[in-house]
N, C-alpha and C positions, 0 to 999 in steps of 0.2 A: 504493500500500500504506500510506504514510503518514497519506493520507487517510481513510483508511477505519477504519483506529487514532485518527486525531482521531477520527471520527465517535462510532464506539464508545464511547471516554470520556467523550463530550460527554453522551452519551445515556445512560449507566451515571449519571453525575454529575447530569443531568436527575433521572431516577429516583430517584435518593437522596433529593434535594433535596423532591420532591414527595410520597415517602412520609413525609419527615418534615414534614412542612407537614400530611398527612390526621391524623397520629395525636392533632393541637393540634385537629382541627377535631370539635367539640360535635356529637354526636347530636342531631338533629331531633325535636323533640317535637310531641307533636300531643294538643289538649283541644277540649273543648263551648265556641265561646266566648258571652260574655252577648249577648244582645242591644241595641243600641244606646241608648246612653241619650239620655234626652231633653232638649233642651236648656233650661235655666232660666236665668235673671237675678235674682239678686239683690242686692237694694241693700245695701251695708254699714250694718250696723247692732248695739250696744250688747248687746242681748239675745242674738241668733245667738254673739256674742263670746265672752260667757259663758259659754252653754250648749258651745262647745267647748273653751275654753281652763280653764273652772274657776276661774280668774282667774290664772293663771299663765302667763308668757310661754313661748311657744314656736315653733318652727320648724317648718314645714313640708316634708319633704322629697320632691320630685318621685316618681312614682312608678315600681318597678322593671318591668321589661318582662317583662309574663305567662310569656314561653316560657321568663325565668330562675325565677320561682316553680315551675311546671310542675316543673323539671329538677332542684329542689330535693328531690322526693318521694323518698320510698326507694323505692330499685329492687327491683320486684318480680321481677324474672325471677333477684336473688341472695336472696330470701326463700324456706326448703322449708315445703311445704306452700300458700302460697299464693297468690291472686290478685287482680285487683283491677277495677276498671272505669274508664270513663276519666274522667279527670281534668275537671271543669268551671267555668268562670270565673264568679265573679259581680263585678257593678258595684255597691257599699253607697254608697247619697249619704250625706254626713258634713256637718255645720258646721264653720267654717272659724274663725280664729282672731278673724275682722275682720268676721264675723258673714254672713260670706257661705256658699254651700254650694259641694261638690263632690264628690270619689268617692273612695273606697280599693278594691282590687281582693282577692276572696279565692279561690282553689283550691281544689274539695272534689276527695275520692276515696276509695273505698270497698275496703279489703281484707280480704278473707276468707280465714280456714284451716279446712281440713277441709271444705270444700262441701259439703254435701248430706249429712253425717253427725251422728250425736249429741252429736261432739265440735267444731260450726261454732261459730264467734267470728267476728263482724265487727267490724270497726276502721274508723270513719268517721272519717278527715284532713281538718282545715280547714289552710289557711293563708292568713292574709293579709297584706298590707304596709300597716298602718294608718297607714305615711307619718309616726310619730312624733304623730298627733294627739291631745292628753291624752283628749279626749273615749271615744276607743275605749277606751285602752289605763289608766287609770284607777281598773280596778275591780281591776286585777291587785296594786296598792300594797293593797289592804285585807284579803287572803288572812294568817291565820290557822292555825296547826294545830290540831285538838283530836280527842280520840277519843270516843265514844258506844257503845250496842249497835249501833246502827247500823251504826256502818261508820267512817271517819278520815278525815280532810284531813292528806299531812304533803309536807315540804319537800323535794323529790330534786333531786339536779343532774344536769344533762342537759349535755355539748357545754361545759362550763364555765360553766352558766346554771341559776340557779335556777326549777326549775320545780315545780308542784306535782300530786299524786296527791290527789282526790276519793274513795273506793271506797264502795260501801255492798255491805254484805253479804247472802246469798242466805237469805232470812226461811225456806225451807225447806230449808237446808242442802247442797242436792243438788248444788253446782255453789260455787265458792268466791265468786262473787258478777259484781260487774259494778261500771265505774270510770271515772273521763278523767284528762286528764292537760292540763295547760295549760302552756304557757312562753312570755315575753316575750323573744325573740331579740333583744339590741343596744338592745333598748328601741322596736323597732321593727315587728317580726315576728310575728306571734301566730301560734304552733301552738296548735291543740286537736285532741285525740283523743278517741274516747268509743267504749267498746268494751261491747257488750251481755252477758248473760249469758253466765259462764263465763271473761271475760277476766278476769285476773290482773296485777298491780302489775306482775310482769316485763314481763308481754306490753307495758303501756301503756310502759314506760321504756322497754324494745327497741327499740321501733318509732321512738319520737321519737329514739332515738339512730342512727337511719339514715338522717336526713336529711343531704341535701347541702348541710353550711353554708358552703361555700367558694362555693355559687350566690347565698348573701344578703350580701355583702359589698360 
């Protein structure tokens, strides 16, 4: 009888142990991945140097593993109204600091609200881990606000990160226009959104504000 009281416990206390050990364990993602890239040799050299460093020193940092970008997306199954399709990898070759080349990896994914109605918006998500290399990440330091008939560039914060809203407005009124939205994560991570007619400054903040930034860390 004793025994069988061990037993019990041992297996109650098993069970504990295991369900708390599932509830740490990350949901499985799954994306398009790139296809294999091809392999090059290049010699270090002066010119390559330049064209990625700008002439400034910099570090390169190894790069994050896809299925943590992936899992970074906002989740569509807590978004109402919408959907999305799957998530796909590309491989962008880059110059390197030493004038050599190599790859930064970026995530697209495509979310839609209102399908198939008068009131559809799509929202195409980039993400990429440009690895800190100035060369990508570069053009984000020359961003600007100003307003026109057009449409505005101005400054929002996103996540604790300064990011910026593009919009230009709908030439015939009917629909409030169409916009992106860009942010330099940690100085490392480039989000872009770009959402076609009809999207609105909330929609584009909303969204970038559903990312998983505890995955880009």
């Amino acid at each position: 009888m004793h025994r069988r009281i061990g037993l019990l416990f041992a297996l109650t206390l098993l069970l504990s142990i295991g369900g708390g050990c599932s509830k740490n364990t990350e949901k499985p993602v799954s994306y398009i991945p790139a296809a294999p890239s091809a392999p090059s040799v290049v010699t270090p050299n002066t010119q390559g140097a330049n064209a990625a460093s700008g002439g400034y020193e910099s570090t390169v940092t190894p790069a994050l593993e896809t299925s943590r970008l992936v899992a970074a997306f906002p989740d569509v199954s807590a978004m109402t109204g919408f959907e999305a399709d799957e998530p796909r990898e590309t491989k962008n070759p880059v110059p390197l600091y030493d004038g050599t080349r190599d790859e930064y990896t970026s995530i697209d994914r495509t979310y839609i609200r209102s399908k198939g109605t008068d009131q559809e918006i799509r929202l195409h998500l980039t993400l990429s881990d440009t690895r800190s290399i100035p060369v990508v990440t570069a053009f984000e330091k020359n961003f600007t606000e100003f307003t026109n008939t057009d449409g505005y560039r101005k400054r929002v914060t996103v996540n604790g990160t300064d990011a910026w809203v593009l919009y230009t407005y709908d030439p015939a009124r009917s629909k409030a226009g169409f916009g992106g939205l860009t942010m330099l994560y940690r100085g490392r991570f480039l989000i872009q959104i770009d959402g076609t007619l009809g999207t609105t400054e909330e929609d584009l903040v909303r969204v970038a504000s559903q990312f998983d930034f505890t995955k880009l860390q």
